[in-house]
C-alpha positions as CSV (number, residue, x, y, z in Angstrom):
1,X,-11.2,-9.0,-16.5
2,X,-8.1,-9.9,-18.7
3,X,-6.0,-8.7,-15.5
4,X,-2.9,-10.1,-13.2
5,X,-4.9,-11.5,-11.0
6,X,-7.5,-13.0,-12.7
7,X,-6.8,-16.7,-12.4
8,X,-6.5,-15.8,-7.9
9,X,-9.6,-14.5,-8.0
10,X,-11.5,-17.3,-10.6
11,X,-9.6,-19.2,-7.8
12,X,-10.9,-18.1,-4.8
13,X,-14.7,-17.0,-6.5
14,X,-14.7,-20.9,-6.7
15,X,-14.0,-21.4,-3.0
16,X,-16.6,-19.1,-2.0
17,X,-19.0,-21.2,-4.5
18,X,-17.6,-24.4,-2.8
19,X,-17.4,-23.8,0.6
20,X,-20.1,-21.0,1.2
21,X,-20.2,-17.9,2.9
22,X,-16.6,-17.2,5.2
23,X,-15.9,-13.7,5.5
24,X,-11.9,-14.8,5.1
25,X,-12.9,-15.7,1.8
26,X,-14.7,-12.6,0.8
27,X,-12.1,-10.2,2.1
28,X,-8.7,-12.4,0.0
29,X,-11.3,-11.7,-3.1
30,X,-11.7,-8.3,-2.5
31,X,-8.2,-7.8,-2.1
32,X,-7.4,-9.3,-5.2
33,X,-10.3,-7.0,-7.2
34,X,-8.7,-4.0,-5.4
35,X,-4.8,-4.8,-6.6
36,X,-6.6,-5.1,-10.1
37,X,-8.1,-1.8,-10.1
38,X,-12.0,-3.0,-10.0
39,X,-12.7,-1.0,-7.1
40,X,-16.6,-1.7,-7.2
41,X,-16.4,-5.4,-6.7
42,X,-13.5,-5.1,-3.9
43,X,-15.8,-2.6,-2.2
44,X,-18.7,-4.8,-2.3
45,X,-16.7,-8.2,-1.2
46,X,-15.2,-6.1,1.7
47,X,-19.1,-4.9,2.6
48,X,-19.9,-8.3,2.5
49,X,-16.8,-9.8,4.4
50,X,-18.1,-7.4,7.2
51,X,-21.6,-8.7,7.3
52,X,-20.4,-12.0,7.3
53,X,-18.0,-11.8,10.7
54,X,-14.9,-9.3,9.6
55,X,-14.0,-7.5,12.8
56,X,-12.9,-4.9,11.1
57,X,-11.0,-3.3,13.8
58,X,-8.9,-6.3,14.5
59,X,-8.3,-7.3,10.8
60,X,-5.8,-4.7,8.4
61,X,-8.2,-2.1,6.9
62,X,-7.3,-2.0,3.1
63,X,-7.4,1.1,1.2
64,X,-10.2,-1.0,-0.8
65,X,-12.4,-0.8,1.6
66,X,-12.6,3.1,1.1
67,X,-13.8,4.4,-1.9
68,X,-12.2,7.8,-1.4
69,X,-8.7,6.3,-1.5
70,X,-6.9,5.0,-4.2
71,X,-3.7,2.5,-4.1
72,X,-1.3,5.1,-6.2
73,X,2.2,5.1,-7.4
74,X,4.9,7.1,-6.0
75,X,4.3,10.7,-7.1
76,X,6.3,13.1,-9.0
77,X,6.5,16.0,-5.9
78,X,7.1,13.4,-3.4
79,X,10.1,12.0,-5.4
80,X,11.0,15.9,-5.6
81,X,10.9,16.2,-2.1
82,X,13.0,12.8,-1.0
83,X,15.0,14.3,-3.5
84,X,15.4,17.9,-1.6
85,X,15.6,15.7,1.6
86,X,18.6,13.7,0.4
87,X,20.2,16.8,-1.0
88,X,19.6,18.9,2.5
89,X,21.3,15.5,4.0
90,X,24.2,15.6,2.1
91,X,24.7,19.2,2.3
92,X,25.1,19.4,5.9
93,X,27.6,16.8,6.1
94,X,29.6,18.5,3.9
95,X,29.5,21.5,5.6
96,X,30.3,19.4,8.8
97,X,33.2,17.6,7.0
98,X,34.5,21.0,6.3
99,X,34.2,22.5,9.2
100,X,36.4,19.1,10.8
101,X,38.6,19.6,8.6
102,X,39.1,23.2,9.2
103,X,39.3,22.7,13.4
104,X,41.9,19.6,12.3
105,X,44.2,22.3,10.4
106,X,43.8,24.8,13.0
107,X,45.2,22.7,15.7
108,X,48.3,21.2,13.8
C-alpha cells in the first residue's frame, strides 16, 4: 500500500476488526481503497457493505462500486472544449458590444 490513505484505511480496517461487521464501516473502507486506486478491494468492501445492510439506493453510489468506471482527471478534449465554450462566449459579446456601440453612434 505505501499510498495517501493508508494510515485511514489501517484506521478504519481496525474498527471493522474491533467493532464487527457494520456495513458503514465497510463502505468508508471501500471508499478510501477506491481514492487510492486499489479498485479490487473497494469493489469487494462495497459487495460486502451491501450484504451487510447498504441500501444502496438510498446511500451515494460511488464510482467504486462499478468496475467499468474509473475516477479520472480532467481530460485533454474536454479542457479543449470549455476552452471553445469560453471562446464562443466571449465572442458573442463582443459582437454584441459592437453592435451597441454601433446603434449608440447611429442615434447621436
Amino acid at each position: 500500500m505505501n499510498n495517501k490513505y493508508d494510515k485511514e484505511i489501517n484506521d478504519v480496517s481496525d474498527e471493522i476488526s474491533q467493532r464487527g461487521d457494520l456495513w458503514e464501516l465497510y463502505y468508508q473502507r471501500g471508499y478510501l481503497y477506491y481514492l487510492n486506486d486499489e479498485d479490487e478491494k473497494a469493489a469487494d468492501d462495497y459487495r460486502h457493505a451491501v450484504s451487510l445492510g447498504l441500501d444502496y439506493i438510498e446511500t451515494p453510489y460511488y464510482a467504486f462500486s462499478n468496475s467499468n468506471s474509473k475516477r479520472r482527471d480532467f481530460l485533454l478534449p474536454e479542457k479543449i472544449m470549455v476552452f471553445l465554450v469560453l471562446l464562443m462566449v466571449l465572442v458573442a459579446i463582443f459582437f454584441q458590444a459592437v453592435s451597441f456601440i454601433a446603434k449608440i453612434k447611429g442615434f447621436l
